[in-house]
C-alpha positions, 0 to 999 in steps of 0.5 A: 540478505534484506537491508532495512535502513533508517535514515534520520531522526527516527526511533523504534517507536515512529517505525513501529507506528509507521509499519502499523499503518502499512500494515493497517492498508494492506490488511484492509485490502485482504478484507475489502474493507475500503473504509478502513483503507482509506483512513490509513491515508491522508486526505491527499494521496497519490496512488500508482498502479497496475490498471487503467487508469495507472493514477489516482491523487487528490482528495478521496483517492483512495476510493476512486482507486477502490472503485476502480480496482473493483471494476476492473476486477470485474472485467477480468473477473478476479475474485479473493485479492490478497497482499503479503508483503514482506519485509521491507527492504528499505525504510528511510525516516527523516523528520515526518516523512518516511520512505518503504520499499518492499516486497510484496504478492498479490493473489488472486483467481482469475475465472476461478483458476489461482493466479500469484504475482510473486516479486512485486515491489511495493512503495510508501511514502508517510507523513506523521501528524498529530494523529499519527503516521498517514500514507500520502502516497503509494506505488505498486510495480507490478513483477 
């Protein structure tokens, strides 16, 4: 059985929003939209991740990540990187920070041969402002 807990002040709306924005960076993702990827982040962010270099903060994170997601991608020749997440396991809202834990597989083929990582462990921090919920920070564990 998943647990999703909210902690806080929050209300159905903000995990709605909250989640649309999560949402919003994986579906990007599948897409190689990296534009749209970046927006659903602060302007500050701090990633954790499963290749070189592991780490990306500050200002336009998000595209360093991307651009080193794509070089290491084509190191390892891996084409067609998908995410499903899952349910969210836990969710904590206080105020305008909130908390995501959940499961999540990434697909992908690796010199055309199809590969899944299933019982990752994707983690979100958010931060709401007048514009809405933004990520500011994200980790992948990889299973």
């Amino acid at each position: 059985m998943i647990a999703v807990v909210a902690a806080g002040t929050a209300v159905a709306s903000d995990e709605t929003e909250m989640m649309a924005a999560v949402n919003q960076f994986v579906d990007s993702f599948n897409k190689g939209d990296v534009k749209t990827l970046a927006s659903a982040g602060a302007d500050v962010v701090f990633i954790i991740d499963e290749f070189s270099p592991y780490e990306w903060h500050g200002a336009g994170a998000c595209a360093r990540w991307s651009s080193d997601y794509d070089a290491d991608a084509k190191k390892n020749d891996i084409t067609d990187g998908h995410v499903t997440l899952g349910k969210p396991s836990h969710i904590d809202v206080v105020g305008n920070h909130a908390y995501v834990v959940g499961p999540a597989n990434y697909a992908y083929n690796e010199k055309n041969k199809s590969v899944t990582e299933a019982g990752s462990i994707l983690t979100i921090v958010l931060q709401k402002n007048t514009s809405g919920w933004h990520i500011i920070g994200w980790a992948w564990a990889k299973h």
